[in-house]
N, C-alpha and C positions, 0 to 999 in steps of 0.2 A: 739540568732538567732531564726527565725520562719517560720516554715513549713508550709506550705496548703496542705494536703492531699486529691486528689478526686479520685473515682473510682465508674465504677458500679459496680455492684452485682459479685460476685466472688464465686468460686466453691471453697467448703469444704476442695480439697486438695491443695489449695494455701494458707490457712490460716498461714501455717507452717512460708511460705515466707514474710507476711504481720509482722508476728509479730515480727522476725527477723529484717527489719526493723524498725518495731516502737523502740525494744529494741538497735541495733544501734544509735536511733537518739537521745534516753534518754541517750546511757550513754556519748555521745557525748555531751551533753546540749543544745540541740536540741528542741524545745518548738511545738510539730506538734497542726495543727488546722484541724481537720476533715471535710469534706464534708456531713453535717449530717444524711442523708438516707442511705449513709458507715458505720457511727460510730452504727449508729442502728441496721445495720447486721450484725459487728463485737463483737458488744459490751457484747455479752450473750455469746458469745467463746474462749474469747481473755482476756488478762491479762492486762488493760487498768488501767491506774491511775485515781483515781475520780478528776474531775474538768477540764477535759479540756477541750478545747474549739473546736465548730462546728461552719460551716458556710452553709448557706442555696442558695446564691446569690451573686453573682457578688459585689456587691455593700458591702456588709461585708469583701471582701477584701481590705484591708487597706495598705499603705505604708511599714507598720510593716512588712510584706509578703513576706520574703526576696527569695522565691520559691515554685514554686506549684510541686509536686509530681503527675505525673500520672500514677499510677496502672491500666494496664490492656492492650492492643490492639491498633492500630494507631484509631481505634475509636473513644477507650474514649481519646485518647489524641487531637483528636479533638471535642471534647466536652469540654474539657479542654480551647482550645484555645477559645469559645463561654462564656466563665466565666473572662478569663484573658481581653480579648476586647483591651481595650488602656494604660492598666494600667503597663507595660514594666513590669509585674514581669516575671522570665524567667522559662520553661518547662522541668520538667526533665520525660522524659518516660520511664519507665521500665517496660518490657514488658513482660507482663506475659499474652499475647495471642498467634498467630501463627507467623504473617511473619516479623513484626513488623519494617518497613522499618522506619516512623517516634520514636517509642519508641522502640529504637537502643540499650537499655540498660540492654543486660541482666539479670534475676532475679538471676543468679549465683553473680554476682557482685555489690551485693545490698553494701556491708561494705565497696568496694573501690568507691562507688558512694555517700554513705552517706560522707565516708571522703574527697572524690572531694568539698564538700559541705562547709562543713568544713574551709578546707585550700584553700579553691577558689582557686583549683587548675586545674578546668574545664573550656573550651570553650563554646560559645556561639554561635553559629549560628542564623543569623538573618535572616528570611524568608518573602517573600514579601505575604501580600493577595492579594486577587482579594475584589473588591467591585461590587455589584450590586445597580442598579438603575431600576426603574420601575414606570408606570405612576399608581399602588395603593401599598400599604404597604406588602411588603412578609416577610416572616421568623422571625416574634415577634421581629422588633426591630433590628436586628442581619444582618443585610443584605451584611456580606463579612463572606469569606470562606479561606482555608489553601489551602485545594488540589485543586475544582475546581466547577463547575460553569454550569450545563448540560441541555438541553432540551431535553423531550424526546415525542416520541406518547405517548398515553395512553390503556394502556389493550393490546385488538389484534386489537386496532385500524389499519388504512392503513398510508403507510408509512406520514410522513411530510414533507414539502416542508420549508427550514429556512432559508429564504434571508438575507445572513451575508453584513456587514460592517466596513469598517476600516475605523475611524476617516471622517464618513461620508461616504467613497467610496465606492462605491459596491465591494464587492470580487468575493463573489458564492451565487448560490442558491443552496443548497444542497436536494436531495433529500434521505429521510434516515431516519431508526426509531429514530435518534438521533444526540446532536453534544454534543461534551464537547468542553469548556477551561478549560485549566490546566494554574494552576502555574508551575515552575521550582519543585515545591516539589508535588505537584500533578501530574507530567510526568512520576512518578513511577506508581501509581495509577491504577485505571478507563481508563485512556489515555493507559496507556501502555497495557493493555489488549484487546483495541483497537485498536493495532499495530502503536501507538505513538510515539514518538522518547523520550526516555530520554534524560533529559536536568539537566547540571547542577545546584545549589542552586544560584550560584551568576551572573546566564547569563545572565540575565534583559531580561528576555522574555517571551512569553504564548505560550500555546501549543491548535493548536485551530483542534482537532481531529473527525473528522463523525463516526457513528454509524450504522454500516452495510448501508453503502450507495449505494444507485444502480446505480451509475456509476464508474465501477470498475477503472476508470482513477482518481476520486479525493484522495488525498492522506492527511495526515495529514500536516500541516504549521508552519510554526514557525513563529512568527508576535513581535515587539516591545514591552515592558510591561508599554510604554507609549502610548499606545494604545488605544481608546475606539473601543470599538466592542460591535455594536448594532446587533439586529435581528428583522425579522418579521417572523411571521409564517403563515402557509397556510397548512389547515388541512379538511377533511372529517369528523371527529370529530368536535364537540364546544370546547374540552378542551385540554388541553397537560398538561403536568410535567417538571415541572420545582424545580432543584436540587440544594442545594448548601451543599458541603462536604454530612453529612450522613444526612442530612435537605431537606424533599422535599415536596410541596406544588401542590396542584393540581389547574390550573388558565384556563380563558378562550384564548381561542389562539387568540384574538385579543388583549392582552397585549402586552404596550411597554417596549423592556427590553434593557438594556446596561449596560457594564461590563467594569470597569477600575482599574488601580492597587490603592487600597488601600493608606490612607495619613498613616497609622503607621504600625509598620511588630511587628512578634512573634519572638520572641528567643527562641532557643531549647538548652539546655544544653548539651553538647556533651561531655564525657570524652577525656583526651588527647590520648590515644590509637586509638580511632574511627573516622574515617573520612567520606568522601562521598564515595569514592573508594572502602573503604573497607566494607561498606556497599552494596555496587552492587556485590560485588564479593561474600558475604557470603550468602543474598540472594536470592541471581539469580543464584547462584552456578557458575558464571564465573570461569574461569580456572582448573575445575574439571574435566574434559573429559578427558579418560585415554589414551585419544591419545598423548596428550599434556608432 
C-alpha cells in the first residue's frame, strides 16, 4: 500500500504528531510518498528512513497512490484537492489546524485513522465541484474549486453591481461588495459567514449567497447544481477579484464568467464514527447551550 503525503509548512510543536504518524504507517507497511517542500522541512528533525520517495506535482501521482494524507487545515486540504484533480485517489484530512469542518480527522486519532487505512474500513464521501468558465484563462489550468466560486470589489473600491443568471435567465442584479457560490461543502464556509444556509454533502445543489448587499431584502438562494450561472459585472473600478476556494486572481470587470458542476467530484475519507451531523454539532457547538 502507498501513501502521498502533502502539507504546508508546520509549527515545531506538531512535529511530535507528524512523526507518530509516519511511525504508524511504517510499522503498518505502509510505503508514504512525501510532498517534497514537507519532506525538506521535516527532514533535518524527524527520524525518516533514507530513500523515500517525493513528489513535486500532480502528474508524479500515479495509480500506485492508493491515498493522499492531508496534514494541516481545511486549507491545505484544499490544496490537496488542486494536486488530486481527476485522478479519484481519495482525501484523508487530519487536521491539525483550528475549525477543521473539511479535515474532520482529529490528530488524536492519527493510529485509528492509519488503521482505517489499512483494513479499508473507512467511508468515502463524494463531493461535487464547481467548474469555472471564462472568456481568457484563470487560476493556472485549475479552473474548479471544492468550497466555492466568489466575486468580489477590489480594495475600498465602491460597491459592485453583478448581473446573475440561471441557465440564461436573468435572476438579480445584485448590488454588493460581493457574491459567492458555494458547493454543498462550501455552505459551511465563506457562505455561512455570509449568513448562508447550510446544505447538506448529497443535496445536489449551490448556494448562491451576496456579500453585504445593499438591499436588505436579497437573501441567499438555493438553485440546482445543474445549473449554469453566469455573471456580468458593473463596476466604478476597471477590475474586480475573482476567487476560487483559497485561489484568487485579480481581472478586468469586463470578463465573461460562468460557473457549473464539475464532470468528476473528490472523495474525502471519512472514518466510520464521523458523519455530517456530527460534524455540525461539534463545530458549531450545536446542542451545547446549558439551557438545553
Amino acid at each position: 500500500m502507498k501513501v502521498a503525503i502533502y502539507s504546508r509548512k508546520l509549527e515545531w510543536d506538531l512535529y511530535q504528531e507528524v512523526q507518530l504518524l509516519i511511525d504508524e504507517l511504517v510499522a503498518q507497511q505502509i510505503d508514504p510518498v512525501f510532498y517534497a517542500p514537507f519532506y525538506q522541512q521535516i527532514s533535518q528533525s524527524m527520524e525518516l528512513l533514507p530513500g523515500w520517495k517525493t513528489f513535486s506535482e500532480s502528474a508524479e501521482l500515479g495509480e500506485e497512490i492508493d491515498c493522499i494524507i492531508s496534514l494541516g487545515g481545511d486549507g491545505t486540504l484544499l490544496d490537496t484537492v488542486t494536486l488530486v484533480r481527476n485522478k479519484n485517489i481519495p482525501v484523508m484530512g487530519i487536521n491539525f489546524g483550528r475549525l477543521g469542518f473539511l479535515a474532520s480527522i482529529g490528530k488524536e486519532n492519527l493510529t485509528s485513522a492509519v488503521s482505517a487505512l489499512v483494513n479499508r474500513t473507512y467511508v468515502l464521501d463524494k463531493r461535487v465541484l464547481i467548474h469555472l468558465d471564462s472568456n481568457i484563462p484563470l487560476f493556472d489550468g485549475l479552473p474548479y474549486g471544492l468550497n466555492e466560486f466568489s466575486i468580489h470589489k477590489r480594495d475600498i473600491a465602491s460597491m459592485i453591481k453583478i448581473h446573475t443568471y440561471l441557465n440564461g435567465e436573468f435572476l438579480n442584479s445584485y448590488y454588493a461588495d460581493g457574491l459567492i457560490l458555494a458547493t454543498p461543502t462550501g455552505s459551511t464556509g465563506y457562505s455561512l459567514s455570509c449568513n448562508g444556509p447550510v446544505v447538506f454533502p448529497d443535496s445536489g445543489s449551490f448556494v448562491i449567497t451576496p456579500v453585504a448587499p445593499h438591499n436588505l431584502n436579497v437573501r441567499p438562494i438555493v438553485v440546482p447544481d445543474n445549473t449554469v450561472i453566469s455573471f456580468e459585472v458593473e463596476s466604478r473600478s476597471d477590475q474586480i477579484i475573482c476567487a476560487l476556494d483559497s485561489r484568487r486572481e485579480i481581472v478586468e470587470k469586463d470578463i465573461q464568467l460562468a460557473v457549473k458542476k464539475e464532470n468528476f467530484t473528490i472523495s474525502l475519507v471519512r472514518l466510520n464514527e464521523n458523519n455530517f451531523l456530527q460534524t455540525l454539532r461539534t463545530k458549531l457547538s450545536w446542542g451545547l447551550d446549558k439551557r438545553n
